[in-house]
TORDO-755155 format. One line per field, with one value per residue (C-alpha): z, x, y; residue number from 1. Coordinates in steps of 0.001 Angstrom, whole numbers. Example, Ala and Ser with C-alpha at 12.3 -4.5 7.8 and 13.67 -1.06 7.14 Angstrom:
BEGIN
w = c(7800|7140)
u = c(12300|13670)
v = c(-4500|-1060)
i = c(1|2)
***
This chain:
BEGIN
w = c(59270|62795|64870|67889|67849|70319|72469|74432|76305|79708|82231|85350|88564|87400|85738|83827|80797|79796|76851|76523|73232|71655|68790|65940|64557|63507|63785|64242|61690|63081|66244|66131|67567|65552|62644|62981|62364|64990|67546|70003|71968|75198|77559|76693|78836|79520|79227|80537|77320|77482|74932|74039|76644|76012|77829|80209|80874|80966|78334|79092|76290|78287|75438|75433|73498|73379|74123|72291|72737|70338|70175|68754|70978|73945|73738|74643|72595|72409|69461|67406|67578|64686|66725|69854|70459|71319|74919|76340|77064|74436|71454|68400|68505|71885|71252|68295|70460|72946|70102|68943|72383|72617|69016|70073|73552|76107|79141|80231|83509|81905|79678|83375|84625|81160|81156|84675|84106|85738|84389|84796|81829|79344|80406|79988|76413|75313|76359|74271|71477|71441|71567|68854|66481|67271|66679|63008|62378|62922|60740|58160)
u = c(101504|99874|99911|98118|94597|92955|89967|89686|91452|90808|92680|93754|94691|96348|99119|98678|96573|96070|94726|93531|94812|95545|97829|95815|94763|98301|98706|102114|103732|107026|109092|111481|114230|113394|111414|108980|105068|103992|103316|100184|98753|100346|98859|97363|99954|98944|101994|101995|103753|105599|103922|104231|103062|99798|99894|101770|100295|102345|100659|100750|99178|98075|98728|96707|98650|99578|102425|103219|105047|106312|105988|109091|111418|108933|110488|107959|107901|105914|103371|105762|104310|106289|104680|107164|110619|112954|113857|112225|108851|108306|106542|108606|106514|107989|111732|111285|109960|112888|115335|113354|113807|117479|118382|116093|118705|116361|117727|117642|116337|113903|112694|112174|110116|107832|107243|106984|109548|113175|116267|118020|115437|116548|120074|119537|118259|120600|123207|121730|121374|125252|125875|123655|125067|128812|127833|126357|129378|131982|129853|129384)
v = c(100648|101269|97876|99285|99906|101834|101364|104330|107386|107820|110559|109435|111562|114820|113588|110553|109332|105376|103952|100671|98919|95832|94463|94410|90891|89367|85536|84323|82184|80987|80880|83467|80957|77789|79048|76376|76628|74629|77238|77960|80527|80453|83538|86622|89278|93084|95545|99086|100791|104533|106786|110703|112973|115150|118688|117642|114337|111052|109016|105028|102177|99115|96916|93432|90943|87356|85028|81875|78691|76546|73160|72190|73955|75105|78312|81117|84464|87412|89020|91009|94524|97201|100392|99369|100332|97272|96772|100595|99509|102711|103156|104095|107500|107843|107170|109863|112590|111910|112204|115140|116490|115998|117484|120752|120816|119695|117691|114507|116017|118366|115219|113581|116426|116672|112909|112162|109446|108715|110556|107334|106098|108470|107735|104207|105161|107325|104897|102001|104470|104739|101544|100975|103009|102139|99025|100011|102204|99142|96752|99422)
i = c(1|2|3|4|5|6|7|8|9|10|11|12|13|14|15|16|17|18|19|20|21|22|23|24|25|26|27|28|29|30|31|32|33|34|35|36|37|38|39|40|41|42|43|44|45|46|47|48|49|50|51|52|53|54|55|56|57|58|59|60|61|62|63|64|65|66|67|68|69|70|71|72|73|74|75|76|77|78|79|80|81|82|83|84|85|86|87|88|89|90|91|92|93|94|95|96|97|98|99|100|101|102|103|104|105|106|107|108|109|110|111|112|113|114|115|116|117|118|119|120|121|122|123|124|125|126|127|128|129|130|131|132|133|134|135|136|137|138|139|140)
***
């Protein structure tokens, strides 16, 4: 299921390409910290989100989504979006084609240079990754 929905493509400069996008229609039913219903619309919040590159081109989804408070323990949350990877500011299209990458052999610094991005962001990734699944491994 595809959470993002697209409004258009535009290229800008030589090296990067946004598209404009929103969370598709998805009302929030509980707080994520309290579980209660009683929660409101609390901003709407734009977020510059890493995608796959196209020839060349850094691809970037400005994502237009909301924020929410609850009411019962004025703790503010985000819209829950499936098509983003936790804690990259990626989509989970994006964290495949780095993995992708990486099985294939390509470097972190080559990865850099195709997306436009930082090495120290892949490293950052990869490092998570690990942690990740060492984590699974001792629960398992």
């Amino acid at each position: 299921m595809i959470d993002i929905q697209a409004i258009n493509e535009r290229t800008i400069g030589e090296h990067d390409i946004h598209v404009h996008a929103f969370v598709k229609k998805r009302k929030e039913r509980l707080c994520p910290h309290c579980q209660s219903t009683k929660i409101e619309v609390y901003m709407d919040v734009i977020r510059f989100i890493l995608d796959t590159p196209i020839d060349g081109k850094r691809r970037f989804i400005l994502l237009m989504a909301k924020r929410y408070k609850c009411a019962r323990c004025f703790k503010t949350f985000d819209e829950r979006c499936d098509d983003l990877y936790p804690g990259h500011g990626m989509t989970r299209r994006m964290a495949e084609w780095i993995d992708r990458q990486r099985v294939n052999g390509m470097s972190m610094y080559r990865m850099a240079k195709e997306t436009g991005m930082d090495e120290g962001f892949f490293r950052s990734y990869f490092k998570r990754k690990a942690a990740q699944n060492e984590k699974q491994a001792n629960e398992g």
